[in-house]
BALOBA-1460 file (C-alpha; in Angstrom, 3 decimals):
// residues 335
<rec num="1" residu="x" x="-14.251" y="20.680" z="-59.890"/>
<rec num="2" residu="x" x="-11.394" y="22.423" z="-58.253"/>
<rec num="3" residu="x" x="-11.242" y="20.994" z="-55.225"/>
<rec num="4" residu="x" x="-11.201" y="17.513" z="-57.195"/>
<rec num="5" residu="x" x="-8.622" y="18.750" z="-58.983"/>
<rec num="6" residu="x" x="-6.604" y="19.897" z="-56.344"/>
<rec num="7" residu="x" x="-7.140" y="16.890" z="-54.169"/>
<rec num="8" residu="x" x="-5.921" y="14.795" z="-57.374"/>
<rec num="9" residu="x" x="-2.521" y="17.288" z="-57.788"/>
<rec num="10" residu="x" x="-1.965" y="16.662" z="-54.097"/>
<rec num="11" residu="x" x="-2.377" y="12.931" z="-54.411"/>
<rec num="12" residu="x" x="-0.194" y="12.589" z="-57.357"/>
<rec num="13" residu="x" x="2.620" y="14.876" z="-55.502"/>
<rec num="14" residu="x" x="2.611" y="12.657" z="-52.222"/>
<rec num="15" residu="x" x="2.049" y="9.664" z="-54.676"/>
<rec num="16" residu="x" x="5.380" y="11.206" z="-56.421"/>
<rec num="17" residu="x" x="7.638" y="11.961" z="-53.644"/>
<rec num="18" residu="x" x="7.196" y="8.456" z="-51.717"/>
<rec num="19" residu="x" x="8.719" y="7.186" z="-55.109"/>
<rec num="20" residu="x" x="11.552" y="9.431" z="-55.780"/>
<rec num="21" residu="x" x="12.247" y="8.893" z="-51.727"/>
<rec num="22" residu="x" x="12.048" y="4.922" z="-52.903"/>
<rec num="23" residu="x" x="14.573" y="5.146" z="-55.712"/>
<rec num="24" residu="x" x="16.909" y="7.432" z="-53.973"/>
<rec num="25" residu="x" x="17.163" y="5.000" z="-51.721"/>
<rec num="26" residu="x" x="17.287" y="2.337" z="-53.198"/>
<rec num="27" residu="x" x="19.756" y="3.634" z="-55.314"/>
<rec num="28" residu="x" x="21.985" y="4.867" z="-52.428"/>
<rec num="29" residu="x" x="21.504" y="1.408" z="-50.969"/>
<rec num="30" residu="x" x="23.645" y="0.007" z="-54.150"/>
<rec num="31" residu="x" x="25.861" y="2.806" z="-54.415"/>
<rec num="32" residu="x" x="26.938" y="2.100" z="-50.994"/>
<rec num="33" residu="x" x="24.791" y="-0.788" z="-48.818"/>
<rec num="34" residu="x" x="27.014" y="-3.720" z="-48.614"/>
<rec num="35" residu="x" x="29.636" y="-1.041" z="-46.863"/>
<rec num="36" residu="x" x="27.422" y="0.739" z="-44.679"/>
<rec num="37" residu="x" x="25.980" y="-3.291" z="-44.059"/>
<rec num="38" residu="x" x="29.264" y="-3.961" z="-43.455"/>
<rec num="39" residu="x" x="30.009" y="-0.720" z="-40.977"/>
<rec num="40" residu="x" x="26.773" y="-0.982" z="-39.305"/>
<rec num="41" residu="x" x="28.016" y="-4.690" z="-38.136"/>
<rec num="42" residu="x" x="31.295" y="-4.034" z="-36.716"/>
<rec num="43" residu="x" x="30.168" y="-1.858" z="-34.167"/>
<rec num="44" residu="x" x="31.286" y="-2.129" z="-30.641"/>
<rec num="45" residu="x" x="30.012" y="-1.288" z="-27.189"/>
<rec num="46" residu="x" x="30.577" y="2.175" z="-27.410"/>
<rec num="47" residu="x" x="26.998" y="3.729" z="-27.835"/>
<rec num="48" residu="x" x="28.104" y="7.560" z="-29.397"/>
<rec num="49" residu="x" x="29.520" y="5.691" z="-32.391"/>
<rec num="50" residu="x" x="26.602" y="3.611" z="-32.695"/>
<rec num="51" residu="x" x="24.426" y="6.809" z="-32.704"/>
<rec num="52" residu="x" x="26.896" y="8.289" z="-35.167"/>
<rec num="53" residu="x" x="26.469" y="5.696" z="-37.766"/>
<rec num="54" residu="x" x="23.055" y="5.250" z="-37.365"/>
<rec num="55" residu="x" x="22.856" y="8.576" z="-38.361"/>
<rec num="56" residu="x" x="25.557" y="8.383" z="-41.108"/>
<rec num="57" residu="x" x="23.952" y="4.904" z="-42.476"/>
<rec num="58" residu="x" x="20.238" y="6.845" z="-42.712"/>
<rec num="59" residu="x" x="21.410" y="10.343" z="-43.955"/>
<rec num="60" residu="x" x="23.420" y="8.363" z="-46.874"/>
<rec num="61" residu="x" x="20.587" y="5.967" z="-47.753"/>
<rec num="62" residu="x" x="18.111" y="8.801" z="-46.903"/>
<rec num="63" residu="x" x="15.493" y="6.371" z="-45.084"/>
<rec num="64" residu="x" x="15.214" y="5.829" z="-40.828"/>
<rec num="65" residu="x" x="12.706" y="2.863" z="-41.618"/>
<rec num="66" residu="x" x="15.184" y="1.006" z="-44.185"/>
<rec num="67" residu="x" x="17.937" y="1.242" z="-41.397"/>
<rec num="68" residu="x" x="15.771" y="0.830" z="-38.553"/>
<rec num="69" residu="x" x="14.387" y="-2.754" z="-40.610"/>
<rec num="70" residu="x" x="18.100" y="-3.309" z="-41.265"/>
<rec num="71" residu="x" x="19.090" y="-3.398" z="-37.467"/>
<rec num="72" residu="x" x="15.837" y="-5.615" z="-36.986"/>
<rec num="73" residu="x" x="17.077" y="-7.862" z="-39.765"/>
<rec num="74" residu="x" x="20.515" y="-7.691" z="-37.945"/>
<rec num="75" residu="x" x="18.936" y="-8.423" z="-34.533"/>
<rec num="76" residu="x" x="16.529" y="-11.248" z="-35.627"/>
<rec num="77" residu="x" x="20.123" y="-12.800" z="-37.022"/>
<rec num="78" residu="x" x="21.598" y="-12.651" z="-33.690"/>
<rec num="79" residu="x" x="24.243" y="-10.680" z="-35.331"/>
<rec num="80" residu="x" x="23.865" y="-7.481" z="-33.399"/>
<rec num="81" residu="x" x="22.335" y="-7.679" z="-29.527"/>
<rec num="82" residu="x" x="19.234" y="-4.885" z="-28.443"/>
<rec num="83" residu="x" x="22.146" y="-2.434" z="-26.937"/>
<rec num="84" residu="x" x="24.052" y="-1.755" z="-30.312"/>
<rec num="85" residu="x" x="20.757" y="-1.960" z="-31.922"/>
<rec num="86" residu="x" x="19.116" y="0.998" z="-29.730"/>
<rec num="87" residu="x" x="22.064" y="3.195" z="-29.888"/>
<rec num="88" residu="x" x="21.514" y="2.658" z="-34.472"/>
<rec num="89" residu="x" x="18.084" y="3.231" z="-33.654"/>
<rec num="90" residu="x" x="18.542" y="6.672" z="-32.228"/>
<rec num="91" residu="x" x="21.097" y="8.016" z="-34.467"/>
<rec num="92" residu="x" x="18.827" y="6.798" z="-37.355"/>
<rec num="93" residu="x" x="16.175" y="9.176" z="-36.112"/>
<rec num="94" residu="x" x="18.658" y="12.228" z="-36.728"/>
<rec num="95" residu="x" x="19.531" y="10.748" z="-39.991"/>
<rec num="96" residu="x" x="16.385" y="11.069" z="-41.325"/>
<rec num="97" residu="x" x="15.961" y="14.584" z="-40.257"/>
<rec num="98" residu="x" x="18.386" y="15.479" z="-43.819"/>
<rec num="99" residu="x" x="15.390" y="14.344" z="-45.252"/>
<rec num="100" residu="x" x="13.135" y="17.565" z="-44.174"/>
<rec num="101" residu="x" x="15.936" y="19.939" z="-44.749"/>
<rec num="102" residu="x" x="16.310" y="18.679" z="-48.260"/>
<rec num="103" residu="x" x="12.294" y="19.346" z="-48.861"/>
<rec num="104" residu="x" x="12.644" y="22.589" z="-47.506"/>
<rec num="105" residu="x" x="14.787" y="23.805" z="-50.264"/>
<rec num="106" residu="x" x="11.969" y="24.212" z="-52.386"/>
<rec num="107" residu="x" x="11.669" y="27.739" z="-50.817"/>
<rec num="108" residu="x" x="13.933" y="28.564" z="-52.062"/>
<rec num="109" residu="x" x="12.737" y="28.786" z="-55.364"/>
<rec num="110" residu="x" x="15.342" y="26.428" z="-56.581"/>
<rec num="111" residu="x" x="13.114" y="23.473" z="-57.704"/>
<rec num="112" residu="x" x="12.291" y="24.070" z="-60.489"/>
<rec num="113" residu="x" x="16.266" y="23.758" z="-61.349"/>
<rec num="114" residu="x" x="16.733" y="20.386" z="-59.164"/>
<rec num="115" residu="x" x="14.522" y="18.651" z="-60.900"/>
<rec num="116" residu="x" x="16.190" y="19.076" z="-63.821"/>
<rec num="117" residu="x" x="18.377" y="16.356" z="-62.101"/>
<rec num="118" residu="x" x="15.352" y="13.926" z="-63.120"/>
<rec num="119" residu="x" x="16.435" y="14.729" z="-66.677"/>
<rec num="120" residu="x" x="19.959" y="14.608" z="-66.478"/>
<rec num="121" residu="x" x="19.322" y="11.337" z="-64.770"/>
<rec num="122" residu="x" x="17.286" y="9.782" z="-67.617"/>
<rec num="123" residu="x" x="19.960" y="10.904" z="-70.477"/>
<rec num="124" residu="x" x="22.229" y="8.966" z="-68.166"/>
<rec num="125" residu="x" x="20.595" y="5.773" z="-68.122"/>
<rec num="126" residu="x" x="21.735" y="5.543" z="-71.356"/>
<rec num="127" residu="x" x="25.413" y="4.491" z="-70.065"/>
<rec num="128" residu="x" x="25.348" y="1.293" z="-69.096"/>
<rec num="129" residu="x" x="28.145" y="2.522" z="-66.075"/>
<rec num="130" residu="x" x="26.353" y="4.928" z="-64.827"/>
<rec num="131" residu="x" x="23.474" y="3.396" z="-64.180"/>
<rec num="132" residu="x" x="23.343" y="3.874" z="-60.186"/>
<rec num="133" residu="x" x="24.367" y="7.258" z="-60.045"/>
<rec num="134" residu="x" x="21.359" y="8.021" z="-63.069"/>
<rec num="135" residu="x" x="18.802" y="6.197" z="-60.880"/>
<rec num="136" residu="x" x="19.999" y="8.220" z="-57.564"/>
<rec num="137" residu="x" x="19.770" y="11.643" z="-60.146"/>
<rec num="138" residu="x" x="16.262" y="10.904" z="-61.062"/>
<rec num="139" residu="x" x="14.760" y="9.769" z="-57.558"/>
<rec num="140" residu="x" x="16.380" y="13.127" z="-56.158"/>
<rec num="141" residu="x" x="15.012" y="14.966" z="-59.274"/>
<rec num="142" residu="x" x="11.648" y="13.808" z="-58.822"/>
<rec num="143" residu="x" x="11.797" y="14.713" z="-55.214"/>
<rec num="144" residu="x" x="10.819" y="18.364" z="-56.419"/>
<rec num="145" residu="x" x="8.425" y="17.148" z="-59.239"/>
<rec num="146" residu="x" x="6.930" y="15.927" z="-56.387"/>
<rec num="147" residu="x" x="6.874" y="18.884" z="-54.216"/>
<rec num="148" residu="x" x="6.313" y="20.798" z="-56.982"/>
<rec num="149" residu="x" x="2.998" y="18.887" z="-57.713"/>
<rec num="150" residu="x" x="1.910" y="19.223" z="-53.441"/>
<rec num="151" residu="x" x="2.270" y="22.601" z="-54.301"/>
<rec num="152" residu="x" x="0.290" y="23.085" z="-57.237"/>
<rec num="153" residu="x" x="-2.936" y="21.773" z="-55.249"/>
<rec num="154" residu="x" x="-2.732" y="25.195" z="-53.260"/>
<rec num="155" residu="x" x="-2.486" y="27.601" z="-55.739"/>
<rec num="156" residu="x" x="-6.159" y="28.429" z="-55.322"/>
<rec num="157" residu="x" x="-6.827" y="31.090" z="-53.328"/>
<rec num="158" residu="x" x="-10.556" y="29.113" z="-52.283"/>
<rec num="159" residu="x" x="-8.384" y="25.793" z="-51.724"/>
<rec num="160" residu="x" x="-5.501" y="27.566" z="-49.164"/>
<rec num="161" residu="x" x="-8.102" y="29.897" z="-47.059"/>
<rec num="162" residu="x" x="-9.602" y="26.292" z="-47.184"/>
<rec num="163" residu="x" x="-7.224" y="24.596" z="-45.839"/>
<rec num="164" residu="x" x="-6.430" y="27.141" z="-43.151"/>
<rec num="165" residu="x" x="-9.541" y="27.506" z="-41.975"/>
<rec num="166" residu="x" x="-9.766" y="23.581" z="-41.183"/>
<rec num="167" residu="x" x="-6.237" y="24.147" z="-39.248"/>
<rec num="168" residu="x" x="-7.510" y="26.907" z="-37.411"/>
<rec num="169" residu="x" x="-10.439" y="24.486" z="-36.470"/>
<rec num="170" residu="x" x="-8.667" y="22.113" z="-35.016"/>
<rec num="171" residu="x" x="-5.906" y="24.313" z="-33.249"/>
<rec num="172" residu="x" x="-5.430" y="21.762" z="-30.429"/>
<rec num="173" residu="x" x="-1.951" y="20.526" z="-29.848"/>
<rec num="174" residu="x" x="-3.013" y="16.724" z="-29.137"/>
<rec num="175" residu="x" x="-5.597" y="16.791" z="-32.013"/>
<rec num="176" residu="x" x="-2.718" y="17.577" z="-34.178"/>
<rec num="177" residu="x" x="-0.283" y="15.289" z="-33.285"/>
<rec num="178" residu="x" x="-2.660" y="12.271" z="-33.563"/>
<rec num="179" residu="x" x="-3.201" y="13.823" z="-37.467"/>
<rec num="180" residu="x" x="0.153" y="13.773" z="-37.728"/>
<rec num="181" residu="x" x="0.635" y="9.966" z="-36.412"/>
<rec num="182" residu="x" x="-2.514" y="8.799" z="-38.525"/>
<rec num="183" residu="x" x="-1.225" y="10.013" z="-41.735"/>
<rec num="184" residu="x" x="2.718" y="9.254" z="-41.355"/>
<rec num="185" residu="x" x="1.329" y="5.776" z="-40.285"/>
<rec num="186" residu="x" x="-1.545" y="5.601" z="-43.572"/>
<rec num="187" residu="x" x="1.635" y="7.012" z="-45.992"/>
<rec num="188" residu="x" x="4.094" y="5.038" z="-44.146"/>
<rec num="189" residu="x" x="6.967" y="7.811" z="-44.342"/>
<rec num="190" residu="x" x="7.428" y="10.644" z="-42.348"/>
<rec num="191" residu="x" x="9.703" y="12.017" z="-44.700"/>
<rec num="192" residu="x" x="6.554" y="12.391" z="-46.873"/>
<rec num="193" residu="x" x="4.737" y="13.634" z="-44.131"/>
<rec num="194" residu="x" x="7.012" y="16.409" z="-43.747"/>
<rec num="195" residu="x" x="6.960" y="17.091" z="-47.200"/>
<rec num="196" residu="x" x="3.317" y="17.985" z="-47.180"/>
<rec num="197" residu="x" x="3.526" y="19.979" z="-44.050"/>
<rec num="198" residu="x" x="6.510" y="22.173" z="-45.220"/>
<rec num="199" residu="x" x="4.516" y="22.329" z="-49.096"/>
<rec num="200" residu="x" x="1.424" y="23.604" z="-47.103"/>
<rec num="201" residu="x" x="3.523" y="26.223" z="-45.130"/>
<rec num="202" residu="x" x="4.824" y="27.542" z="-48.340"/>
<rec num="203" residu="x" x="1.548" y="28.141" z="-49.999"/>
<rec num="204" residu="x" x="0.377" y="29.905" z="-46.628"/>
<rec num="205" residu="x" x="-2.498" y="26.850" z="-46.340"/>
<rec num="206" residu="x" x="-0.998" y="26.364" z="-42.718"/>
<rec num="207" residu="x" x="0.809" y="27.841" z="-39.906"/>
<rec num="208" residu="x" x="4.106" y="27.082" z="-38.190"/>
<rec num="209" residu="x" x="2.475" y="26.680" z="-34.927"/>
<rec num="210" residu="x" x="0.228" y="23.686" z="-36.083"/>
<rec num="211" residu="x" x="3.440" y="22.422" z="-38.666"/>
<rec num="212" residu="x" x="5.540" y="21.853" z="-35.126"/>
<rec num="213" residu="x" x="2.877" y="19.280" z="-33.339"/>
<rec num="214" residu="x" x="2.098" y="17.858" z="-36.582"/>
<rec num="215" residu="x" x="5.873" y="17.453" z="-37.076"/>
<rec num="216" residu="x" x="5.810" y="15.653" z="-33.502"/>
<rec num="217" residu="x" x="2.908" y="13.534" z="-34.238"/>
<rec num="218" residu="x" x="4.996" y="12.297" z="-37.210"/>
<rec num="219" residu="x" x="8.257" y="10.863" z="-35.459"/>
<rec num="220" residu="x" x="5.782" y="8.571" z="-33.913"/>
<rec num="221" residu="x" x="3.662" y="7.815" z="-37.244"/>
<rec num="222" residu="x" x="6.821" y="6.491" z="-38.810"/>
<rec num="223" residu="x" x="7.450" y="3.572" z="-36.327"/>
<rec num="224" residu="x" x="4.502" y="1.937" z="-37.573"/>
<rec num="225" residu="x" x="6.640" y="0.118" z="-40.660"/>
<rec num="226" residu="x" x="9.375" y="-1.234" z="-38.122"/>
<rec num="227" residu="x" x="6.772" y="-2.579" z="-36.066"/>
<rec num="228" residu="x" x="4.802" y="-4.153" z="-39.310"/>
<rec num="229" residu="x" x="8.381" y="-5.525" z="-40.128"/>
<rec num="230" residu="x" x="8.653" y="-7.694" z="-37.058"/>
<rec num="231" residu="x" x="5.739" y="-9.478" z="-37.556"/>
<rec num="232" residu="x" x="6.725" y="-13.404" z="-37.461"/>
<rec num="233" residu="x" x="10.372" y="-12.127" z="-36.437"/>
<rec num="234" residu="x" x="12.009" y="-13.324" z="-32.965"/>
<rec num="235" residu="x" x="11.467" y="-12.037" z="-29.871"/>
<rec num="236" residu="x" x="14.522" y="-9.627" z="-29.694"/>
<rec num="237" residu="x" x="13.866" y="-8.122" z="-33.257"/>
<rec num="238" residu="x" x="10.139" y="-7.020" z="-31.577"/>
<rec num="239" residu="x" x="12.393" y="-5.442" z="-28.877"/>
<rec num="240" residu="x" x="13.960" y="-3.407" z="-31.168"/>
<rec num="241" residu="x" x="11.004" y="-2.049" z="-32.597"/>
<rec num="242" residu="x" x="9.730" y="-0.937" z="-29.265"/>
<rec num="243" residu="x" x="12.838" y="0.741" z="-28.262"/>
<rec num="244" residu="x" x="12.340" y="2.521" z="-31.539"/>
<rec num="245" residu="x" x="8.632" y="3.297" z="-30.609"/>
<rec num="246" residu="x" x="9.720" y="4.086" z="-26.938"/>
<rec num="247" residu="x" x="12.349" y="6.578" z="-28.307"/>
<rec num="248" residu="x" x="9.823" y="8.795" z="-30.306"/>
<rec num="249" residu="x" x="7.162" y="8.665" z="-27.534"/>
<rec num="250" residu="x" x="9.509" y="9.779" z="-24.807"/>
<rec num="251" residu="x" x="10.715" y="12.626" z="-27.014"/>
<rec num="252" residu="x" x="7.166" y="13.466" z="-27.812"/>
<rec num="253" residu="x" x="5.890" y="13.664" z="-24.510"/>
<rec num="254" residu="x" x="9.210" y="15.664" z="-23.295"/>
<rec num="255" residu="x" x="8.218" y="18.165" z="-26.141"/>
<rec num="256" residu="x" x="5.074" y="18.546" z="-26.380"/>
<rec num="257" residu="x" x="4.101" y="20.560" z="-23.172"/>
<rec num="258" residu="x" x="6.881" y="22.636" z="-23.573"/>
<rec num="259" residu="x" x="5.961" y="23.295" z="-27.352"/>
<rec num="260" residu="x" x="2.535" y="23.879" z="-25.882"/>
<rec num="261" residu="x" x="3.380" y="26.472" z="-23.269"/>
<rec num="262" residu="x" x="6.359" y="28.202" z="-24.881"/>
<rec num="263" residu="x" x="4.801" y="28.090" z="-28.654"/>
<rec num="264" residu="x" x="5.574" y="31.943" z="-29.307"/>
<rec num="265" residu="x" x="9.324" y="32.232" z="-27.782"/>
<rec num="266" residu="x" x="9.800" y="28.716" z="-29.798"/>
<rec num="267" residu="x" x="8.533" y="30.490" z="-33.044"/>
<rec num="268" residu="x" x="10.901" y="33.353" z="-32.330"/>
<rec num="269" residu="x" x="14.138" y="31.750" z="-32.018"/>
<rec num="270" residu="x" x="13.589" y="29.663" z="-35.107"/>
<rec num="271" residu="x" x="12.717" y="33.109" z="-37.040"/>
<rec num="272" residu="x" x="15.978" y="34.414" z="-35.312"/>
<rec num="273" residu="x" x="17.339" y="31.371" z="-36.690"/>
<rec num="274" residu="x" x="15.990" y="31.569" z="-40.496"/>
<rec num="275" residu="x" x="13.126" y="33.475" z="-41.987"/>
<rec num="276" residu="x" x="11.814" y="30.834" z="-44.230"/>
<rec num="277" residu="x" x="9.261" y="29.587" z="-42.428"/>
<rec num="278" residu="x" x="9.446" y="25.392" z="-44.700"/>
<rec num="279" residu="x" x="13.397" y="25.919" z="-43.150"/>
<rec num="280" residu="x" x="12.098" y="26.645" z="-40.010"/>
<rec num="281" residu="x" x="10.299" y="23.041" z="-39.708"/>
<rec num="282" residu="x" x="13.239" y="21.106" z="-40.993"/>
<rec num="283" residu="x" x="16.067" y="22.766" z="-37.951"/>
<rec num="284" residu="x" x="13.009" y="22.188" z="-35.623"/>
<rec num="285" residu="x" x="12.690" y="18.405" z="-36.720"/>
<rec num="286" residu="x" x="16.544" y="18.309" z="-36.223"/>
<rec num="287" residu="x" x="16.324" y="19.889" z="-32.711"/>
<rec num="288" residu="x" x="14.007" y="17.938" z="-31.855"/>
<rec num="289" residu="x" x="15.948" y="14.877" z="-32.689"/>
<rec num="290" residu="x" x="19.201" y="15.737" z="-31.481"/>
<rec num="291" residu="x" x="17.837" y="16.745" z="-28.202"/>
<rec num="292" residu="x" x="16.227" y="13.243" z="-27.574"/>
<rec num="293" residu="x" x="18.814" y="11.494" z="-28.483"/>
<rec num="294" residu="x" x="21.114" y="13.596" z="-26.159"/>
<rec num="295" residu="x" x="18.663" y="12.545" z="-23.351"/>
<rec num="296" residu="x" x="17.933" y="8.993" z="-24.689"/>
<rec num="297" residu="x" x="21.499" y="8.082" z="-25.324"/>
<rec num="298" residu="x" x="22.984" y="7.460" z="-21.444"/>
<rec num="299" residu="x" x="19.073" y="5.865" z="-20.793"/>
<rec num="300" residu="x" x="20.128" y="3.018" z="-23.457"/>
<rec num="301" residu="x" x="20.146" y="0.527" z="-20.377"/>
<rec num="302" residu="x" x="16.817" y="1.307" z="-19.629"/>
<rec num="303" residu="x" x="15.110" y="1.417" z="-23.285"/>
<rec num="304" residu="x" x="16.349" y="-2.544" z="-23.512"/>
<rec num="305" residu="x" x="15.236" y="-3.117" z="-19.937"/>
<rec num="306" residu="x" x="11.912" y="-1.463" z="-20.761"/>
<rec num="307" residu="x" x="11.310" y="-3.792" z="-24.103"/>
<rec num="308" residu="x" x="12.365" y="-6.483" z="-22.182"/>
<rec num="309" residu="x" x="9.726" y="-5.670" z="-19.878"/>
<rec num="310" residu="x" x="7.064" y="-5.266" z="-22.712"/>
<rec num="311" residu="x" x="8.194" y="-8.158" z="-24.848"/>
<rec num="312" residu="x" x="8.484" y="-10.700" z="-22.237"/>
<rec num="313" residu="x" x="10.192" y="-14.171" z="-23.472"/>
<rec num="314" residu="x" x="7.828" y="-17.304" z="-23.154"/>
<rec num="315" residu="x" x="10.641" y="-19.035" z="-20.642"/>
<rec num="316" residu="x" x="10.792" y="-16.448" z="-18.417"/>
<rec num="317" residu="x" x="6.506" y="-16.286" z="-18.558"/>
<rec num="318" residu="x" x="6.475" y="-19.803" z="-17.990"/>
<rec num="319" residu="x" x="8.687" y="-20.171" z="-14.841"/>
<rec num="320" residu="x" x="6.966" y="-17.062" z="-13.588"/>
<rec num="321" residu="x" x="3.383" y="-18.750" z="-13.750"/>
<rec num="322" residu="x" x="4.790" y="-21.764" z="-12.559"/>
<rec num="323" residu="x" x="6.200" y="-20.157" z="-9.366"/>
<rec num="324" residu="x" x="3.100" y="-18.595" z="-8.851"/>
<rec num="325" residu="x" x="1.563" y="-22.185" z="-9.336"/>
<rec num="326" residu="x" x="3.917" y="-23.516" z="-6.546"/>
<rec num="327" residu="x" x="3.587" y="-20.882" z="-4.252"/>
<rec num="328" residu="x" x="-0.161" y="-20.761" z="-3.997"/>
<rec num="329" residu="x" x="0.055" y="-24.796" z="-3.429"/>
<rec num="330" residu="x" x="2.030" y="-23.571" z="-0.945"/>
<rec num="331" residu="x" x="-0.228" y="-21.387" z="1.206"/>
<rec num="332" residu="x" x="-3.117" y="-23.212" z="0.492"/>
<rec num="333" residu="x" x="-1.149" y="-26.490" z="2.949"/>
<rec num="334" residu="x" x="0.226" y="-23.617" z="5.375"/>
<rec num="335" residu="x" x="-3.596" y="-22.683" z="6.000"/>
């Protein structure tokens, strides 16, 4: 009966969160979207401001996929080309990394206070004018009633040594990653994703080593919704959901070995860093981030070239076969 119980807390928390994550932005969206719509639009060639307000846009409206399918959006309009696009794309990746950093404050034992917010926010839907800023004070609110709820399904001893023991089962670096990509992509939000991890680090249910690759795993769960949102879309909007999927592989696959050999030394300096261990998640998310966008950044050339190779246009396939076509007729008279 317990473990039903806790499975249902856990459920209702994730359940919660995705929501409050939903209304904040949504919220944020009217508070401010037509002018980050409008910023997003004018930018130019220059690929370190595009990277800057893709990470402005997503930290405001505190969601990489709603900017990412944005850009798309933009893209399948012909209103941005794949170059500006990829440069959003990246920056929207660091963006979304506020996201984790905001969860992590719940060990802070401050929680319990911010979502009070939730409260403050419903009293204020009462005023017709401040309708926007009620609906951003409730999603953030329930952002901890959510957390709050993740962590109420480990506050059985049974259900944590539980949980642990399954993590210690499958202490293999890949194995966890691909958990972390198959449940970012089931949820559809890494920023839920992370939510659970850093709740389950908190109640001791799992360590920091296994949080990291799970962490990793994530980045690449999330681009599951862009690529869902091209469906039906042109061919350059299917571009830009590749670049966004090539981005999180590359930094992935960068990481992961050394993650793998240097796990200890990489658990020191974030403890150097901070000693919450929830906190410790949410700078190594940003890191992580940062870093591959520093690397990914000059590459932009190559991340278009590369979906260009992957999503090839019909013309281009059709005057290739056709070449092919003439050039076989050709040998076949030459012989």
């Amino acid at each position: 009966m317990k473990i039903f119980e806790c499975i249902l807390s856990l459920i209702s928390g994730i359940g919660v969160f995705i929501l409050a994550m939903e209304l904040l932005s949504d919220s944020l969206t009217k508070l401010a979207g037509e002018k980050m719509k409008l910023l997003l639009k004018k930018i130019a060639g220059n690929r370190i401001k595009g990277v800057l307000i893709g990470a402005l846009v997503t930290a405001v409206i505190q969601s990489s996929t709603a900017t990412t399918i944005m850009v798309i959006g933009f893209v399948n309009a012909n209103m941005m080309d794949l170059y500006q696009a990829a440069a959003i794309i990246i920056g929207a990746n660091i963006g979304t990394t506020i996201t984790g950093l905001l969860a992590s404050l719940e060990s802070l034992n401050i929680s319990l206070y911010l979502s009070l917010l939730c409260f403050i926010g419903v009293i204020l839907t009462f005023i017709r004018r401040t309708k926007k800023v009620a609906n951003l004070l409730v999603g953030l609110g329930m952002i901890f009633v959510g957390l709050k709820l993740m962590s109420s399904s480990c506050d059985d001893e049974s259900i944590r040594s539980g949980f642990k023991s399954v993590f210690e089962k499958i202490n293999f670096p890949l194995l966890l990653e691909f958990l972390g990509i198959l449940f970012t992509a089931i949820i559809q939000s890494s920023s839920a994703m992370t939510g659970i991890v850093i709740v389950m680090i908190s109640n001791q249910a799992m360590n920091v080593q296994n949080a990291l690759f799970i962490t990793l795993g994530a980045n690449i769960g999330t681009c599951v919704t862009a690529l869902i949102g091209v469906i039906g879309g042109n061919i350059n909007s299917k571009r830009a959901a590749i670049i966004h999927l090539t981005f999180n592989l590359c930094g992935c696959t960068l990481f992961t070995p050394f993650l793998w050999i240097f796990t200890d030394k990489i658990i020191y300096i974030l403890e150097s860093i901070v000693s919450k261990e929830p906190m410790q998640i949410a700078i190594f998310h940003l890191f992580f981030n940062c870093v591959t966008a520093i690397i990914t950044t000059p590459l932009i050339k190559f991340l278009v070239k590369f979906s260009e190779f992957v999503i090839r246009d019909r013309k281009s396939i059709r005057l290739n076969s056709s070449h092919i076509t003439i050039s076989y007729a050709v040998f076949c008279l030459k012989k």
